[in-house]
PDB file of N, CA, C and O in Angstrom, chain B, residues numbered from 101:
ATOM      1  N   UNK B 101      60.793-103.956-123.804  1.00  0.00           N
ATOM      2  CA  UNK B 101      59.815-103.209-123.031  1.00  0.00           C
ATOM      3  C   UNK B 101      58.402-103.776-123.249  1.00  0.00           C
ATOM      4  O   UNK B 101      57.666-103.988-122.286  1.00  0.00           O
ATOM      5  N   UNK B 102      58.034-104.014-124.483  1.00  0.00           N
ATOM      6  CA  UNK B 102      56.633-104.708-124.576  1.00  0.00           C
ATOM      7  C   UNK B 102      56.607-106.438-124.158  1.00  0.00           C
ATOM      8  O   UNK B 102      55.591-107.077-123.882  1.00  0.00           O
ATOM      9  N   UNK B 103      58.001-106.959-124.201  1.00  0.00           N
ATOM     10  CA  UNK B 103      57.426-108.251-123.830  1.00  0.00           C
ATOM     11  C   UNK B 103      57.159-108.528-122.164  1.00  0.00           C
ATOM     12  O   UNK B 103      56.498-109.409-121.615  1.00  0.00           O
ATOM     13  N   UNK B 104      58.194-107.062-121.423  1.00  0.00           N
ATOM     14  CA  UNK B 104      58.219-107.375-120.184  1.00  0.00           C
ATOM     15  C   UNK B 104      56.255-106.554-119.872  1.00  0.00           C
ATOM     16  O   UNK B 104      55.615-107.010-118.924  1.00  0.00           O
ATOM     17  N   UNK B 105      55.741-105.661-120.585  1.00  0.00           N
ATOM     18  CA  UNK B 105      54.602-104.888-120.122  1.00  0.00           C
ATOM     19  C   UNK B 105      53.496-106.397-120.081  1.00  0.00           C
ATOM     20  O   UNK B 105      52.853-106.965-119.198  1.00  0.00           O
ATOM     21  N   UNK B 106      53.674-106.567-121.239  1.00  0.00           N
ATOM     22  CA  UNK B 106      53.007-108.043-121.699  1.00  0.00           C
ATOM     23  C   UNK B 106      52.644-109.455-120.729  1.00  0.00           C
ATOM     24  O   UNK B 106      51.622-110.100-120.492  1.00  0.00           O
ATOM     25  N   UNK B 107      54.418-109.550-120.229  1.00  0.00           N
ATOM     26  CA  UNK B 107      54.320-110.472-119.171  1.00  0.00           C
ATOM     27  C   UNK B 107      54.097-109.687-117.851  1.00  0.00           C
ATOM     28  O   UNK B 107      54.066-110.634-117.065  1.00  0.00           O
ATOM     29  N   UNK B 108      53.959-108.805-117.250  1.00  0.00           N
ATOM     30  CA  UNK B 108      53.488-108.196-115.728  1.00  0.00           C
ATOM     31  C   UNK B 108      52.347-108.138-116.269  1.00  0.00           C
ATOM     32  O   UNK B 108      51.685-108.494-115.294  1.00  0.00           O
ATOM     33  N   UNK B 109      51.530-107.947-117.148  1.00  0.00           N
ATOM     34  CA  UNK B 109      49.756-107.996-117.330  1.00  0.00           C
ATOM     35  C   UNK B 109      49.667-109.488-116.982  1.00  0.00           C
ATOM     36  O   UNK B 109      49.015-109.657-115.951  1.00  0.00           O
ATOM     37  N   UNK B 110      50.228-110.862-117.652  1.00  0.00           N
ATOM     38  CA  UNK B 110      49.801-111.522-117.672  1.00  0.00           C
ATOM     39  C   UNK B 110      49.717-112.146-116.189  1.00  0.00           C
ATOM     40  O   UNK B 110      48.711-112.633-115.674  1.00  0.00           O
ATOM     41  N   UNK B 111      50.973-112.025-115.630  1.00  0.00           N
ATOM     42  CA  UNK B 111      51.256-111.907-113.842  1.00  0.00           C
ATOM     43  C   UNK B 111      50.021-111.549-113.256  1.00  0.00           C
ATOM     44  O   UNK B 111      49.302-112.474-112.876  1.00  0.00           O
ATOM     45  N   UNK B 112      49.641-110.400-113.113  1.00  0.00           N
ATOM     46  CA  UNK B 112      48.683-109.698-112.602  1.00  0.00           C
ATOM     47  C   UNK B 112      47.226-110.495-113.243  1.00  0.00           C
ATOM     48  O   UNK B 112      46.170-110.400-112.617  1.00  0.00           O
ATOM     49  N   UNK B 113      47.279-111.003-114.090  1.00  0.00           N
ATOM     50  CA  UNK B 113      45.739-111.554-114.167  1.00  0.00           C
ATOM     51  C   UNK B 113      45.781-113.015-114.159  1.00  0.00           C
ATOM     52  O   UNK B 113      44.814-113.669-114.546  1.00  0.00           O
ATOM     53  N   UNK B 114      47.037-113.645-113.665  1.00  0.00           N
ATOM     54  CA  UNK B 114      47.072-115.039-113.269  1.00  0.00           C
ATOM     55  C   UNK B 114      47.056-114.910-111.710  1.00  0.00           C
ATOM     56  O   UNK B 114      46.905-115.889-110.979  1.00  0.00           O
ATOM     57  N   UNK B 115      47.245-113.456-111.191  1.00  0.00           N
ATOM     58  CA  UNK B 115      47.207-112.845-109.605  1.00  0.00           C
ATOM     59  C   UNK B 115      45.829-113.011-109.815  1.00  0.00           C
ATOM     60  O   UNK B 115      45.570-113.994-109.122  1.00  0.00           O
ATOM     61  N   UNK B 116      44.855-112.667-110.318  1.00  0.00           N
ATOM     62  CA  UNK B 116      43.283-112.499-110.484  1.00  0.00           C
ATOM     63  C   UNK B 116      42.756-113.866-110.262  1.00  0.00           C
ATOM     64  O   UNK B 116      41.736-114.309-109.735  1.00  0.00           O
ATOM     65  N   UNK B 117      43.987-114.484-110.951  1.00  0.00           N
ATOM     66  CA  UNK B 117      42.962-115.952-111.199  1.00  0.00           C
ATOM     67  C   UNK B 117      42.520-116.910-109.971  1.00  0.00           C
ATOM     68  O   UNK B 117      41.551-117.592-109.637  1.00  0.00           O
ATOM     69  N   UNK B 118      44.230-116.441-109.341  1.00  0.00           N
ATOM     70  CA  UNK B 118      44.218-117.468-107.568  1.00  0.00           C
ATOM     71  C   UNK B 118      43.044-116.343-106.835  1.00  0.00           C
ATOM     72  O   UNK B 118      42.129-117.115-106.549  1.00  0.00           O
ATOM     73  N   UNK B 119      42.797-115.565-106.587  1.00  0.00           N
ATOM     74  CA  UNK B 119      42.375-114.776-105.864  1.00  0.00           C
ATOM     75  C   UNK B 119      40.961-115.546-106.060  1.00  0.00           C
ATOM     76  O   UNK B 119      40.506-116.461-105.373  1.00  0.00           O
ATOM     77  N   UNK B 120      40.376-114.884-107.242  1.00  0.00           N
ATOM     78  CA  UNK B 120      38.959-115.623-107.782  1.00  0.00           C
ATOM     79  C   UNK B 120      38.381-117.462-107.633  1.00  0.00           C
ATOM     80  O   UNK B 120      37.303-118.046-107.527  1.00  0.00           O
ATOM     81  N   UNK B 121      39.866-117.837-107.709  1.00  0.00           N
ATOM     82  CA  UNK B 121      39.962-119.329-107.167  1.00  0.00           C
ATOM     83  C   UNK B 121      39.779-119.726-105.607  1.00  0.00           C
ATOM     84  O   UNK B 121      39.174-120.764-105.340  1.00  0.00           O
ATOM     85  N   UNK B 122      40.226-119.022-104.719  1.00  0.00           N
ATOM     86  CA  UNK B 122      40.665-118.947-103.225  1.00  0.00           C
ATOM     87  C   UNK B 122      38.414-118.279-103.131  1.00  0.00           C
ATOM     88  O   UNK B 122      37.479-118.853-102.572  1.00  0.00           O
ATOM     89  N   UNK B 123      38.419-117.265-103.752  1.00  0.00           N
ATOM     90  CA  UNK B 123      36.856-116.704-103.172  1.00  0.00           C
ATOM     91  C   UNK B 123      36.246-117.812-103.812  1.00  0.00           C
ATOM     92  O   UNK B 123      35.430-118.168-102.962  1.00  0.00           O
ATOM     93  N   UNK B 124      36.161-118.367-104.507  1.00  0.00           N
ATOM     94  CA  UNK B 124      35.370-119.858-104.870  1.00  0.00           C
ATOM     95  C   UNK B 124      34.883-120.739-103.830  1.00  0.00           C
ATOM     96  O   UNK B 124      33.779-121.084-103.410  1.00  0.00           O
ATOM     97  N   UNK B 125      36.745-121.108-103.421  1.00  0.00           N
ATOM     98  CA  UNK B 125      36.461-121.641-102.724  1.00  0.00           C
ATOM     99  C   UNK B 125      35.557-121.714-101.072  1.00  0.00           C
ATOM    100  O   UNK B 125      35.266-122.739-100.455  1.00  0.00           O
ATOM    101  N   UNK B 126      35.321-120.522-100.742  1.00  0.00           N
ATOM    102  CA  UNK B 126      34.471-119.951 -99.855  1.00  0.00           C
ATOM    103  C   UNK B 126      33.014-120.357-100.341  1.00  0.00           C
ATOM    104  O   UNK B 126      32.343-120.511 -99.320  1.00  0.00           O
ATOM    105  N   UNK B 127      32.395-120.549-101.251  1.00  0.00           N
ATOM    106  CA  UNK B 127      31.046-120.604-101.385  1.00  0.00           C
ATOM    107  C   UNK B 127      30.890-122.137-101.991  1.00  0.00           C
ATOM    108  O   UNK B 127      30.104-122.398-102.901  1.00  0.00           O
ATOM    109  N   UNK B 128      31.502-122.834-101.541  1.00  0.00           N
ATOM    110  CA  UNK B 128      31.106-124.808-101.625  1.00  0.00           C
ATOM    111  C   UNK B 128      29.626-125.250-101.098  1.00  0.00           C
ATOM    112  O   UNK B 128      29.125-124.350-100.423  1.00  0.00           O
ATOM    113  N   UNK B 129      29.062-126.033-101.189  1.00  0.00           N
ATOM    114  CA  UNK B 129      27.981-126.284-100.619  1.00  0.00           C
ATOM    115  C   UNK B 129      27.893-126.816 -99.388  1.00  0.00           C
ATOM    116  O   UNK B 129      28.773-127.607 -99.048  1.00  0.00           O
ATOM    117  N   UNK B 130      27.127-126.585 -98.739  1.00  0.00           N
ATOM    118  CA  UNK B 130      27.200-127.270 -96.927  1.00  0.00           C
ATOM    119  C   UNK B 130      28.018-128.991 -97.162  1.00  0.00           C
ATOM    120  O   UNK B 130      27.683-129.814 -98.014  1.00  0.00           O
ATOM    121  N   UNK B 131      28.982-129.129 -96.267  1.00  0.00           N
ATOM    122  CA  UNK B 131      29.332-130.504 -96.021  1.00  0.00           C
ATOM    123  C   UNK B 131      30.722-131.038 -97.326  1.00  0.00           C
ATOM    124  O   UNK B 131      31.365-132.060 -97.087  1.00  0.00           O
ATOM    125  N   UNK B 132      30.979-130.302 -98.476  1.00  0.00           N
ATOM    126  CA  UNK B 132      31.839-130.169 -99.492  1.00  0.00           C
ATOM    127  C   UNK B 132      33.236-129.943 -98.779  1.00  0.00           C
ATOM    128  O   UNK B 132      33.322-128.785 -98.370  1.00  0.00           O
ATOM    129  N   UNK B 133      34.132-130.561 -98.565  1.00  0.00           N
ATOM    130  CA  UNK B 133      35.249-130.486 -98.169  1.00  0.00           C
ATOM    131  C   UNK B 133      36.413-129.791 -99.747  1.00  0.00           C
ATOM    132  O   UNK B 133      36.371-129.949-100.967  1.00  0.00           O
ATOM    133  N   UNK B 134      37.007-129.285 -99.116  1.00  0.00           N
ATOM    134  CA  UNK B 134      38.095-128.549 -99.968  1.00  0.00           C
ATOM    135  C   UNK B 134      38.961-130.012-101.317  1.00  0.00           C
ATOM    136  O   UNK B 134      39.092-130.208-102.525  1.00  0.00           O
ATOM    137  N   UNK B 135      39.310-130.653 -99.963  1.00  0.00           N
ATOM    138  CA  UNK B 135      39.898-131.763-101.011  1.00  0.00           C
ATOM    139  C   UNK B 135      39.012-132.790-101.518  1.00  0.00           C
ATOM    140  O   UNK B 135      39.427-133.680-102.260  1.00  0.00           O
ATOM    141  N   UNK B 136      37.867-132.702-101.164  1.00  0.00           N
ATOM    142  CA  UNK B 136      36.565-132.910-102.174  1.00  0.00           C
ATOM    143  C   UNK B 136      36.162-132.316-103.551  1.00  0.00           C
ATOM    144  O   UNK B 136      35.779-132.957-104.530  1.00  0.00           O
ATOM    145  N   UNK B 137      36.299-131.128-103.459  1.00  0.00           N
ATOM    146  CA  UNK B 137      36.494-130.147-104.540  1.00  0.00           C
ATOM    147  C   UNK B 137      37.980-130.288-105.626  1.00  0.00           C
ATOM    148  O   UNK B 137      38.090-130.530-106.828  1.00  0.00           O
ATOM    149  N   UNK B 138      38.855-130.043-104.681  1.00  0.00           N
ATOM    150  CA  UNK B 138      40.086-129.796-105.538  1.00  0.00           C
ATOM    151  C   UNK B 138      40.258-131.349-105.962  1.00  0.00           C
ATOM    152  O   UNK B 138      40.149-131.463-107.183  1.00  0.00           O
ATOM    153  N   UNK B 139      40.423-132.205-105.502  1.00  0.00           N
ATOM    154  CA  UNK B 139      41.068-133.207-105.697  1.00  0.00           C
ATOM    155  C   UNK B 139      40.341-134.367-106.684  1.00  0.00           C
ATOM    156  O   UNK B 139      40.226-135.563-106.417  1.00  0.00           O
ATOM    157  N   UNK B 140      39.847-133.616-107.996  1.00  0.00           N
ATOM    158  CA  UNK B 140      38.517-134.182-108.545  1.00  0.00           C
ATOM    159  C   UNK B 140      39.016-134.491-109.732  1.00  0.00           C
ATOM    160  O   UNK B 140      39.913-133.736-110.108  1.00  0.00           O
ATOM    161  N   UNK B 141      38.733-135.337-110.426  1.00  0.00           N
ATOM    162  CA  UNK B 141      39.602-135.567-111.554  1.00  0.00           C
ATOM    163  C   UNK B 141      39.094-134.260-112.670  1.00  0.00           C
ATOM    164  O   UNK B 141      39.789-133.813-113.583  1.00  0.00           O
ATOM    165  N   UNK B 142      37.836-133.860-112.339  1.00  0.00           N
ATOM    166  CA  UNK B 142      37.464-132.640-113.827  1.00  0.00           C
ATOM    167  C   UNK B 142      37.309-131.131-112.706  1.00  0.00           C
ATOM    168  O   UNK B 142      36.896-129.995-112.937  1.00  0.00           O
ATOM    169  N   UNK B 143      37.713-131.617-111.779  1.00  0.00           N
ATOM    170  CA  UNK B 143      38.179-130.154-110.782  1.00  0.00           C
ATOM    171  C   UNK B 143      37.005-129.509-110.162  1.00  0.00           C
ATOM    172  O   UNK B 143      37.066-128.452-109.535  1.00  0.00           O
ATOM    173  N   UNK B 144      36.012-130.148-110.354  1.00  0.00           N
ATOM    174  CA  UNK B 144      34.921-129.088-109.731  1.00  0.00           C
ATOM    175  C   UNK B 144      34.159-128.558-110.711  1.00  0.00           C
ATOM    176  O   UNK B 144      33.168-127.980-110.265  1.00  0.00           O
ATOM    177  N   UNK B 145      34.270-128.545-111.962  1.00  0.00           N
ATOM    178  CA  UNK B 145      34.379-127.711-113.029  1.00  0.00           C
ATOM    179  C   UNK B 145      32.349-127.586-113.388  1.00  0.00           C
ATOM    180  O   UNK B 145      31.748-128.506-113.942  1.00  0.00           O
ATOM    181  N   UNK B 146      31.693-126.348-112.943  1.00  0.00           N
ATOM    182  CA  UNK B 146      30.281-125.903-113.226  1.00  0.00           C
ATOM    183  C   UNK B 146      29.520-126.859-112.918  1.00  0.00           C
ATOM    184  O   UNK B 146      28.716-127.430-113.654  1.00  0.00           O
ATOM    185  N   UNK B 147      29.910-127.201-111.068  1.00  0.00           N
ATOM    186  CA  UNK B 147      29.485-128.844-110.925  1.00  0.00           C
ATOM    187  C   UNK B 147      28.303-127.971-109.326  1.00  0.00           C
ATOM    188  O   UNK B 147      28.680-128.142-108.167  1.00  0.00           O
ATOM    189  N   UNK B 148      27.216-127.280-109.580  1.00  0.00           N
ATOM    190  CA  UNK B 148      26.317-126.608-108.379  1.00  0.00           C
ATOM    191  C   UNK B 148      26.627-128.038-107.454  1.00  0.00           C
ATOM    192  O   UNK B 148      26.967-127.984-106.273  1.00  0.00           O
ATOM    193  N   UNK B 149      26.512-128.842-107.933  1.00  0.00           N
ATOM    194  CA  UNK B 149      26.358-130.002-106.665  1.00  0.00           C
ATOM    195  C   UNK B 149      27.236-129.615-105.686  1.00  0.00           C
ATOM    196  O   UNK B 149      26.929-129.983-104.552  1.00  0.00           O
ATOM    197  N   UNK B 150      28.495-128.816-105.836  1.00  0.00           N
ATOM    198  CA  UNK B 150      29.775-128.684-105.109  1.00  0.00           C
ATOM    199  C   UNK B 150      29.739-127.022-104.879  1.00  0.00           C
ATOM    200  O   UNK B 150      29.828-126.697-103.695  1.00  0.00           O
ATOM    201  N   UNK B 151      29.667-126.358-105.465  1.00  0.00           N
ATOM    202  CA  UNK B 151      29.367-124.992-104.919  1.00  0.00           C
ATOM    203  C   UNK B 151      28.153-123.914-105.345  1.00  0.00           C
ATOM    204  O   UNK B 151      27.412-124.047-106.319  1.00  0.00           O
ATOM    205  N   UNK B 152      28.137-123.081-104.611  1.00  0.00           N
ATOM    206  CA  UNK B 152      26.696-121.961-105.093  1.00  0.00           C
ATOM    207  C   UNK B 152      27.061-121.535-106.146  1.00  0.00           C
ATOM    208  O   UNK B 152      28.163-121.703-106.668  1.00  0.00           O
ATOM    209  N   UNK B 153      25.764-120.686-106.720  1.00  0.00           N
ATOM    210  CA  UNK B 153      25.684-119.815-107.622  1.00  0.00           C
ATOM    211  C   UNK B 153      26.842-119.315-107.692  1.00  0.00           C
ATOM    212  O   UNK B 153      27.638-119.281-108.630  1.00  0.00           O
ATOM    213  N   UNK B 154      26.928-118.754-106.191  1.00  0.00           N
ATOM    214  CA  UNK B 154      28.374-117.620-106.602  1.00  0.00           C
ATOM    215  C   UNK B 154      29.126-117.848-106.811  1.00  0.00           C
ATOM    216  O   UNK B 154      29.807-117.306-107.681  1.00  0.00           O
ATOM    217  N   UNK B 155      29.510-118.987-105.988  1.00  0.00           N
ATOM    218  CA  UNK B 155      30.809-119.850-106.322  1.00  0.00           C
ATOM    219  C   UNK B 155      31.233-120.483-107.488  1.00  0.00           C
ATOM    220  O   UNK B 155      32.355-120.890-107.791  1.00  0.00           O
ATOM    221  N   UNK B 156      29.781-120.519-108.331  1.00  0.00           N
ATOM    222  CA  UNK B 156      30.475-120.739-109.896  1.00  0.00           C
ATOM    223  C   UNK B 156      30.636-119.542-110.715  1.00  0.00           C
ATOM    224  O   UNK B 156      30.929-119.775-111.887  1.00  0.00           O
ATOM    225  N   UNK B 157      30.502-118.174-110.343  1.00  0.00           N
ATOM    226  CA  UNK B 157      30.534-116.902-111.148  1.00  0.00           C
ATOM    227  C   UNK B 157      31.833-116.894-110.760  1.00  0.00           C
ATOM    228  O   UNK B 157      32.502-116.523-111.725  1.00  0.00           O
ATOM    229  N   UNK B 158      32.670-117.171-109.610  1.00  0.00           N
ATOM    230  CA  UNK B 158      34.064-116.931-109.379  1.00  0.00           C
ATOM    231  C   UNK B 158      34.696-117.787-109.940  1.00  0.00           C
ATOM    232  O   UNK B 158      35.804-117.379-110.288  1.00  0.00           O
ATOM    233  N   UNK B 159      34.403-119.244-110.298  1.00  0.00           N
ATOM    234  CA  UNK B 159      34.753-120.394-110.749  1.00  0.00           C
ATOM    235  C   UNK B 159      34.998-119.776-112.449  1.00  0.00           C
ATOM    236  O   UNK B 159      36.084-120.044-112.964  1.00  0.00           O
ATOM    237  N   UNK B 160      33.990-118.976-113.256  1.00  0.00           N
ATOM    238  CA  UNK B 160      34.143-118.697-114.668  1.00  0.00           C
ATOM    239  C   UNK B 160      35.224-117.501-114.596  1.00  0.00           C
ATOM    240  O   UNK B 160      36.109-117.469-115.451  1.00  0.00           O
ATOM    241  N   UNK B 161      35.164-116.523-113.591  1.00  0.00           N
ATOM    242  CA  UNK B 161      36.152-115.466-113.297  1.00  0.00           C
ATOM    243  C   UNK B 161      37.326-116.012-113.443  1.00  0.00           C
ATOM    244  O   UNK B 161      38.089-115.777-114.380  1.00  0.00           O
ATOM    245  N   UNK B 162      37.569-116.905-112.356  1.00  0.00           N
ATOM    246  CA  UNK B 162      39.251-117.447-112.631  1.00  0.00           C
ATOM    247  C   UNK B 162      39.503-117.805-113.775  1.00  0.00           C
ATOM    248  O   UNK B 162      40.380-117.342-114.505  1.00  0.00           O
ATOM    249  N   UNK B 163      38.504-118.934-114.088  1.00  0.00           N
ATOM    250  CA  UNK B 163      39.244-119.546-115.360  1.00  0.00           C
ATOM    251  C   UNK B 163      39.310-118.466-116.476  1.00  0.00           C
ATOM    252  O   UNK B 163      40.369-118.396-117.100  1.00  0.00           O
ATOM    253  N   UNK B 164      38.429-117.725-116.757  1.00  0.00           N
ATOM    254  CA  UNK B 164      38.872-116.587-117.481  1.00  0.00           C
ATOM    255  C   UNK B 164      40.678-115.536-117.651  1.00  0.00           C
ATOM    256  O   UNK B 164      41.473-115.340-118.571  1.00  0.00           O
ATOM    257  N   UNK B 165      40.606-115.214-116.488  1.00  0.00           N
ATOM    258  CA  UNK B 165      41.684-114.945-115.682  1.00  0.00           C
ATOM    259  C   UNK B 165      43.090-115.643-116.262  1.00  0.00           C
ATOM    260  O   UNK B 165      44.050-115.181-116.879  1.00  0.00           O
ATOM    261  N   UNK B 166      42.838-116.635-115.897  1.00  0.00           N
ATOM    262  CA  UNK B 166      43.202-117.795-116.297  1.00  0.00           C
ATOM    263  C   UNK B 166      44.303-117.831-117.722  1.00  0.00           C
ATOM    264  O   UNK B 166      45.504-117.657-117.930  1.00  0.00           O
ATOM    265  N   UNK B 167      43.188-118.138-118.439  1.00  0.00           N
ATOM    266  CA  UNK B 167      43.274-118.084-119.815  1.00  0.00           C
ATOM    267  C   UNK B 167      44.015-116.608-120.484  1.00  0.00           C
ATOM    268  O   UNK B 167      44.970-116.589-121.260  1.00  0.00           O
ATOM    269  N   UNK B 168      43.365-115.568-120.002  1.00  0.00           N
ATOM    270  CA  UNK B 168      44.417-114.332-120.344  1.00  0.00           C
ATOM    271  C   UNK B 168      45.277-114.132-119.683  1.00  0.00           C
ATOM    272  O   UNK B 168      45.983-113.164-119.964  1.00  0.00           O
ATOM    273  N   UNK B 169      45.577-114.885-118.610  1.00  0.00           N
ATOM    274  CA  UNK B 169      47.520-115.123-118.220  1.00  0.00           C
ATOM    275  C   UNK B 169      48.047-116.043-119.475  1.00  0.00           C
ATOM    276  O   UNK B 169      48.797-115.651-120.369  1.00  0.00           O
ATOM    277  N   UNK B 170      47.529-117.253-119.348  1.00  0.00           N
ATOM    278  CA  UNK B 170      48.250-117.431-120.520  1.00  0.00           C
ATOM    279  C   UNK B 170      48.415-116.959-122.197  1.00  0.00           C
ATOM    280  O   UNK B 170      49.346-117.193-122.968  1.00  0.00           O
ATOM    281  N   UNK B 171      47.394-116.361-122.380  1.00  0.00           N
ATOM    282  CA  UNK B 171      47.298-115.868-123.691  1.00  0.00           C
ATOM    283  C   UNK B 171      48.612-114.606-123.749  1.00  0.00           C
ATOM    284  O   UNK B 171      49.499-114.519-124.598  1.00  0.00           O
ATOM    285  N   UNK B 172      48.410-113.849-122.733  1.00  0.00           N
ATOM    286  CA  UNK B 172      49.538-112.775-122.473  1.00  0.00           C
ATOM    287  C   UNK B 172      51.015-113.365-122.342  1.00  0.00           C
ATOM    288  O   UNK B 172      51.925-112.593-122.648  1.00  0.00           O
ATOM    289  N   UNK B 173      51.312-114.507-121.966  1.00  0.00           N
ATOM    290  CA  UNK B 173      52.824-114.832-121.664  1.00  0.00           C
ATOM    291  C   UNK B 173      52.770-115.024-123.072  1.00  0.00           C
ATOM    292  O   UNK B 173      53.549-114.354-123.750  1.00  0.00           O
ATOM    293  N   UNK B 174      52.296-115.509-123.419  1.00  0.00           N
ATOM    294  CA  UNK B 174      52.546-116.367-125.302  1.00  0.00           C
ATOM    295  C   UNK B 174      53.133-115.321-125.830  1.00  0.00           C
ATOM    296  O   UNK B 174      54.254-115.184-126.318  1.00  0.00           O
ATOM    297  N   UNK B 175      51.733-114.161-125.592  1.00  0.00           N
ATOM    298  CA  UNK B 175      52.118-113.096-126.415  1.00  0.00           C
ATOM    299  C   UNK B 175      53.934-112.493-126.040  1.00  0.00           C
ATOM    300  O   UNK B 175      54.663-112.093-126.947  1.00  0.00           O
ATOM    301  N   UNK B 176      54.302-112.541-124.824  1.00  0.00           N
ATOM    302  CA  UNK B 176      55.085-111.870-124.392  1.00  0.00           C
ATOM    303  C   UNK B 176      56.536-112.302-124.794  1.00  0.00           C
ATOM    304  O   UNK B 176      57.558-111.626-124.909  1.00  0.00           O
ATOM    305  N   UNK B 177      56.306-113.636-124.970  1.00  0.00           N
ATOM    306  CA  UNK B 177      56.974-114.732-125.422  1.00  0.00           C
ATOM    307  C   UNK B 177      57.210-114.449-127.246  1.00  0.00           C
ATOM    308  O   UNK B 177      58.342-114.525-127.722  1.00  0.00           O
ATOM    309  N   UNK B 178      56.559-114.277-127.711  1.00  0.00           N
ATOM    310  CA  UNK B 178      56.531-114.028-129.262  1.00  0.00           C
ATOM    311  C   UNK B 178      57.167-112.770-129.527  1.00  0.00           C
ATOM    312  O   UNK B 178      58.049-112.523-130.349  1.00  0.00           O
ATOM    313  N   UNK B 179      56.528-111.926-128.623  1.00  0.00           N
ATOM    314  CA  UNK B 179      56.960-110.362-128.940  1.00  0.00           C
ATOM    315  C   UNK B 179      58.535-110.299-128.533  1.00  0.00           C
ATOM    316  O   UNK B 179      59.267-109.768-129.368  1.00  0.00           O
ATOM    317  N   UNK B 180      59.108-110.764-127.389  1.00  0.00           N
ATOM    318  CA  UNK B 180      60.938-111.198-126.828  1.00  0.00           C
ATOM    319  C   UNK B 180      61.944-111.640-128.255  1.00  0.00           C
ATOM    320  O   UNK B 180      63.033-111.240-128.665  1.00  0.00           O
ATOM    321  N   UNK B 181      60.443-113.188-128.980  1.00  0.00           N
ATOM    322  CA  UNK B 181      61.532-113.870-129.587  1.00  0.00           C
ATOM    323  C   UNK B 181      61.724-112.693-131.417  1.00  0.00           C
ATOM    324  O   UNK B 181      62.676-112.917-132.164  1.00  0.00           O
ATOM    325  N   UNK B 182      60.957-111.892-131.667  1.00  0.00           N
ATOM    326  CA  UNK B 182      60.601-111.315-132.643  1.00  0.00           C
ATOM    327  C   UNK B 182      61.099-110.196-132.643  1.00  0.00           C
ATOM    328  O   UNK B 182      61.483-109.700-133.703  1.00  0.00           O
ATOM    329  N   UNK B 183      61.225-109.445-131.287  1.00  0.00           N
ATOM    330  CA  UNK B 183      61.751-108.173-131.273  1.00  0.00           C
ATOM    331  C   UNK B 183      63.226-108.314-130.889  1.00  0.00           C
ATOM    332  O   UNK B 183      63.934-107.329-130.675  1.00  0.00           O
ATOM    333  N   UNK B 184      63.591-109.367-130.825  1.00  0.00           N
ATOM    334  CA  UNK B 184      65.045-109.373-130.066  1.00  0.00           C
ATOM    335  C   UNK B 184      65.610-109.550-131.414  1.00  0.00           C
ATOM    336  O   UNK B 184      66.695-108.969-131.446  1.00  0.00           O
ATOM    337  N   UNK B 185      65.297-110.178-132.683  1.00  0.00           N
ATOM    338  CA  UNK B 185      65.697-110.613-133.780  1.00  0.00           C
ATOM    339  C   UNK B 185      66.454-109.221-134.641  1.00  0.00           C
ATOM    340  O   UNK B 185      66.937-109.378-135.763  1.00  0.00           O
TER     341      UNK B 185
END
């Protein structure tokens, strides 16, 4: 029960992460093509040259997001292999 609560949190905030990723991508700078952005070897990553202000507050959102999807599967993952024992 806790590894599955564990992993649907982490679901749901790796759901956060595309979402926050997708509104990013809406605020690029005039003339910035998508596969200009994505297709970057360091991703775009707190680069204003490529998107607005806002677009980098959604840019730290995801990756946040992000990061506590994966921190949560780990967890969910540990708690399966520990509680199943």
């Amino acid at each position: 029960m806790v590894s599955s609560l564990l992993a649907i949190a982490g679901t749901t905030s790796a759901g956060l992460a595309v979402w926050n990723e997708r509104r990013m991508q809406r605020h690029r700078q005039p003339g910035v093509s998508y596969a200009g952005v994505t297709l970057r070897r360091d991703g775009g990553w707190r680069r204003a040259d490529l998107f607005t202000p806002e677009g980098l507050r959604y840019q730290s959102r995801a990756s946040r997001c992000g990061l506590t999807a994966v921190a949560l599967w780990v967890l969910a993952l540990l708690a399966w292999v520990l509680l199943a024992a």
